[in-house]
C-alpha positions in Angstrom: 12.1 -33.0 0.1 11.2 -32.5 3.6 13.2 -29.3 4.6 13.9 -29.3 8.9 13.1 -26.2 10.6 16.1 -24.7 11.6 15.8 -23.6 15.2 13.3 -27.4 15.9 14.1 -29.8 13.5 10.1 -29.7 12.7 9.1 -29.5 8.8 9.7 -26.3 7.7 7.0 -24.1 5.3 9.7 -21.5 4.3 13.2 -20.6 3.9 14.1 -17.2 4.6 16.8 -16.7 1.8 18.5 -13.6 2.9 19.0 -15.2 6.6 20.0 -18.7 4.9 17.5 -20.3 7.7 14.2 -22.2 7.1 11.2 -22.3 9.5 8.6 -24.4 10.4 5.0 -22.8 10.8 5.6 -22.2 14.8 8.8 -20.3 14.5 7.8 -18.1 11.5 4.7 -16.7 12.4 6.4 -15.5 16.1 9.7 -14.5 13.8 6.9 -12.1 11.3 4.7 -11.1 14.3 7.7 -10.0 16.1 9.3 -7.7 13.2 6.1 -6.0 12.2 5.8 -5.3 16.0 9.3 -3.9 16.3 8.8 -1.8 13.3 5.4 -0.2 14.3 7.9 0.4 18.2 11.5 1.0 16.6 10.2 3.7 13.6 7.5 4.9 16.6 4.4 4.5 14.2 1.9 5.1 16.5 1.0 6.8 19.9 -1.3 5.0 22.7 -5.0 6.2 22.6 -4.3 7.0 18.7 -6.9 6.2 16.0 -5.3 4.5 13.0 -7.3 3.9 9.7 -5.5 0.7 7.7 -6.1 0.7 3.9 -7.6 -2.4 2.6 -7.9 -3.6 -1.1 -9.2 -7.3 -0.5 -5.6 -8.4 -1.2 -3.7 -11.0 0.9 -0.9 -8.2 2.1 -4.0 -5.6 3.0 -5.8 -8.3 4.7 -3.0 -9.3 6.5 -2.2 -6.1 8.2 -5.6 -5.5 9.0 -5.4 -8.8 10.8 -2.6 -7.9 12.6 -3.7 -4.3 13.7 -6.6 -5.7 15.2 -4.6 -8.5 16.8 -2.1 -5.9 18.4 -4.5 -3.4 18.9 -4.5 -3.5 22.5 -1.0 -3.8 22.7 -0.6 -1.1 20.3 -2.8 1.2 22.0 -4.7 2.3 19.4 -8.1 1.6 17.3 -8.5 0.6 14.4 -10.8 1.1 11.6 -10.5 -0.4 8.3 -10.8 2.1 4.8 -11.7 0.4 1.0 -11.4 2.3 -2.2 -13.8 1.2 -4.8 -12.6 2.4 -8.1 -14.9 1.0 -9.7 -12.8 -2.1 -12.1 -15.9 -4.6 -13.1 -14.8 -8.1 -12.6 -11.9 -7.2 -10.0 -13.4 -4.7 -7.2 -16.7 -6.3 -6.2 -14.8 -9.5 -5.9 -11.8 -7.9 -3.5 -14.2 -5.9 -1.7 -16.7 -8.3 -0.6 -13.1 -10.7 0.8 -12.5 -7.3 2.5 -16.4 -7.3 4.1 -16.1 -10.4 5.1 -12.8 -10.1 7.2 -13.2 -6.9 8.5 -16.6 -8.2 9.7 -15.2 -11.3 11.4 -12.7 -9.3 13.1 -14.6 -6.6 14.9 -13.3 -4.1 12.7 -15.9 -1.1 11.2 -14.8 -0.6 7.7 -15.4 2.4 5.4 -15.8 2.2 1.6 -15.2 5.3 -0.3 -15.9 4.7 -4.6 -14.4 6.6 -7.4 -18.5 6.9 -8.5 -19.9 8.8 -5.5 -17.1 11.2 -4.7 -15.6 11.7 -8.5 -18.7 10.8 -10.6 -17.1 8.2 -12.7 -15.8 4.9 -11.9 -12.1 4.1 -13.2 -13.3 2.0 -16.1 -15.4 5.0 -17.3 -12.3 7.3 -16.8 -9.7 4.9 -18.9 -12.4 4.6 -21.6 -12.3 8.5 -21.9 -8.4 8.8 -21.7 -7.9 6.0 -24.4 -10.3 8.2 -26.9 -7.6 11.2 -25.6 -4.4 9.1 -26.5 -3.8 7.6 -23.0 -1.8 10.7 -21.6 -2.0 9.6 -18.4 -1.8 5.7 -17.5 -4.4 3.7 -15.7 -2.6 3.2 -12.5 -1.1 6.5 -12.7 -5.0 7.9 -12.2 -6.3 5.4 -10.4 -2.9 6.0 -7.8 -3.5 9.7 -7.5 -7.5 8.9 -7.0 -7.2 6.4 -4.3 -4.8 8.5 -2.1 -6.9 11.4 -2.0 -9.7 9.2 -1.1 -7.9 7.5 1.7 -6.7 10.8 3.1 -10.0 12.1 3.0 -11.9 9.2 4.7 -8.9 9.0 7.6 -9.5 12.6 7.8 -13.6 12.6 7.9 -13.1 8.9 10.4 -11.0 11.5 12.7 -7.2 9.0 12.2 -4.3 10.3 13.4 -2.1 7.8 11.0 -3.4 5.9 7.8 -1.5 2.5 7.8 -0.3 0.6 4.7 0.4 -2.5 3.8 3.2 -1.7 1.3 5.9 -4.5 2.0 10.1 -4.8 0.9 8.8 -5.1 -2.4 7.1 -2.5 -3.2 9.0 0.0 -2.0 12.1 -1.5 -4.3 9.3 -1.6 -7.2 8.4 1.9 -6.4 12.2 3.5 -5.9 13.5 1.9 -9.2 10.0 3.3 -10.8 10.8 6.7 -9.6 14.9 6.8 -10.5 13.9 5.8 -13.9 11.1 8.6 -14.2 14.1 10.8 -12.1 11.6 11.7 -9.8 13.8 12.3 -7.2 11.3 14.1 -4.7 9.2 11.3 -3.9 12.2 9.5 -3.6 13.1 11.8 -0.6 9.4 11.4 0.9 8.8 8.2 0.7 9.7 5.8 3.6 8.2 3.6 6.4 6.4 6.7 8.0 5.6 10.3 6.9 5.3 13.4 9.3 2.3 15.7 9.9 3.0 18.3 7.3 0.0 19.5 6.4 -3.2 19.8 8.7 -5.3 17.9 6.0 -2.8 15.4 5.0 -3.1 12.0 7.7 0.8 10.6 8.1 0.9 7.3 6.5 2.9 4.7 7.8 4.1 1.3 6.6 4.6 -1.8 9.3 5.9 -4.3 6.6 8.4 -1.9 4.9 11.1 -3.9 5.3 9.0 -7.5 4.6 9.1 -9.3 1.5 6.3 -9.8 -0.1 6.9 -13.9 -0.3 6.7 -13.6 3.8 3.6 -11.5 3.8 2.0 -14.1 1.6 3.3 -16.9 3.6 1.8 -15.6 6.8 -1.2 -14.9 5.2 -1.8 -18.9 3.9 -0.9 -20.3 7.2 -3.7 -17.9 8.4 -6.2 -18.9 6.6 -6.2 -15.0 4.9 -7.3 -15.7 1.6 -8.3 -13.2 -1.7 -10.0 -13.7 -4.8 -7.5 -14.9 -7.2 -8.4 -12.0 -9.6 -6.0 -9.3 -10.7 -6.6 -5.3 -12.1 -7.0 -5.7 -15.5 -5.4 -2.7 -16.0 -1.9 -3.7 -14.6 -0.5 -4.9 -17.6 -0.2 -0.8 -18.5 2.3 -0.1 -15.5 5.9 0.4 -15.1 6.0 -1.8 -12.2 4.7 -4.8 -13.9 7.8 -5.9 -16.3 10.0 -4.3 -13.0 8.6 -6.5 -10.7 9.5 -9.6 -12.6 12.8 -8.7 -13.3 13.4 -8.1 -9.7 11.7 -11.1 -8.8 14.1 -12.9 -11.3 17.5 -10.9 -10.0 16.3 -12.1 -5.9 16.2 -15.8 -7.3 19.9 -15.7 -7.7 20.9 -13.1 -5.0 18.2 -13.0 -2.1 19.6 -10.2 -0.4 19.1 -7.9 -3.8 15.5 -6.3 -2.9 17.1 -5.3 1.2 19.9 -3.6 -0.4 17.7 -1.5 -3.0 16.0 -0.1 0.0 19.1 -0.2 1.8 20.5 2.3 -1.0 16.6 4.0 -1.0 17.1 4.7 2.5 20.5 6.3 2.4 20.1 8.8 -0.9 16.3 10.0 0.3 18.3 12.3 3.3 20.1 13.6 0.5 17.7 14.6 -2.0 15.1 17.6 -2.6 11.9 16.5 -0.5 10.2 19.7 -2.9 8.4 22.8 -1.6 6.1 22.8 1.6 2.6 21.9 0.8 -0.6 24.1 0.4 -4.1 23.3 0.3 -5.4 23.0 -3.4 -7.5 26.4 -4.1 -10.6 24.1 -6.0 -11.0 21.8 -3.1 -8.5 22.4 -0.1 -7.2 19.4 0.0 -2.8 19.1 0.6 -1.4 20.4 -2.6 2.1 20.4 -3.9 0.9 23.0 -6.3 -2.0 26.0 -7.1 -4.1 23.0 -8.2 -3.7 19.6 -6.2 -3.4 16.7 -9.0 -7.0 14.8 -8.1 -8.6 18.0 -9.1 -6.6 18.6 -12.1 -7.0 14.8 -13.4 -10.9 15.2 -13.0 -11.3 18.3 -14.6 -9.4 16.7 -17.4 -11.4 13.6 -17.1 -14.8 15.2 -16.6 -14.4 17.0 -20.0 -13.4 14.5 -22.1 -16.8 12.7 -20.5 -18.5 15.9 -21.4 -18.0 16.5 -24.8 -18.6 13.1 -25.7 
């Protein structure tokens, strides 16, 4: 069926449920252009002559803000460098990173690659393999999660970043909300929005341009692009809370499209409310922000790095 643009009459390549509109390949790339530049203005992401570091993975939503920070740059004022975390998942990083080389290269952009191997001592396939001998206390993505953040803080920190970008999108954040009210973890649920503050001097604000973008837009953009990634995914998913959430949410939007705005709608309205937890410190074994005596990378690889050991 060949679906009219709704604002040209031209065939459309998507119909933005929630707005009950459908756009042609023109009109949707100005329409997502134009909201993740009013997000990055309206939430006051960055500052002219800033230095933002944008965390890529090799995936189409990474890729895709990376393209569009360099796009905007001048506009936005800033520079941009580009940040990989290579955890070290045979079969699935390689492939991801080299689609990240590739990219960052053709678009002027220098990127940084920090691995689990160099700074931890063990890739994330050697740490899984010593927490399934240990009964799997922790999950995969639950390590790998607290591993990659203190990477990327540390490499926006040593590139000299004021902000570290994301490319978390309207799904995620609904995935991630509905993962912590489940796990009643209601302090990240207070901290956790488009844009953090400053509240530590070793802790880089993050900040989030597609926020309040669906993931099926992000995607869109990025195949009308030409932004493509290896068709692989982390092995390791499959162990996550957000995989079976995802899909039901997925299946919940198909009937009511506006489902995944109002999750973050309600996000957005209890986090003002809630406990945000105590200030941070800096972690006594390496300095780094800490919520606690002992920040959690440390603790994870001391736990880690002696179930290695006494093998």
């Amino acid at each position: 069926m060949n679906v009219k643009c709704s604002l040209c009459g031209r065939r459309a390549v998507i119909r933005i449920g929630y707005a009950g509109v459908h756009l042609c390949e023109e009109h949707f790339s100005s329409y997502f252009e134009r909201r993740f530049l009013e997000a990055t203005r309206l939430l006051r992401m960055f500052e002219r002559g800033e230095r933002v570091a944008v965390a890529v993975s090799g995936g189409k939503d990474s890729l895709t803000l990376l393209y569009l920070m360099s796009k905007h740059a001048d506009a936005l004022g800033v520079e941009v460098v580009a940040v990989l975390v290579d955890e070290g998942i045979r079969g699935y990083r390689e492939e991801k990173a080299r689609a990240a080389e590739a990219y960052a290269k053709r678009w002027g952009v220098e990127l940084v690659v920090k691995s689990f191997r160099e700074e931890l001592g063990f890739t994330l396939d050697e740490a899984v393999s010593a927490l399934m001998e240990d009964g799997l206390r922790y999950k995969p993505c639950t390590v790998c999660g607290v591993f990659r953040r203190y990477l990327l803080n540390r490499a926006a920190l040593e590139l000299g970043a004021d902000k570290l970008a994301t490319a978390h999108n309207l799904d995620d954040e609904a995935q991630a909300f509905l993962m912590n009210a489940l796990q009643a973890n209601l302090p990240s649920i207070a901290r956790e929005g488009p844009r953090s503050e400053r509240v530590h001097e070793k802790l880089v604000p993050r900040v989030k341009p597609f926020y309040f973008i669906p993931e099926k837009e992000v995607l869109t953009y990025a195949l009308l692009h030409g932004i493509e990634s290896p068709p692989v995914e982390c092995p390791y998913i499959v162990y996550s809370l957000r995989h079976p959430l995802r899909r039901w949410l997925n299946e919940v939007a198909e009937r009511d499209p506006g489902v995944k705005h109002r999750v973050i709608a309600l996000k957005n309205a209890l986090a003002p409310l809630l406990d945000r937890g105590g200030p941070f410190r800096s972690c006594r074994v390496c300095g780094m922000p800490s919520s606690g005596e002992v920040c959690k990378a440390c603790q994870l690889r001391q736990y880690i790095e002696r179930i290695l050991a006494s093998r």
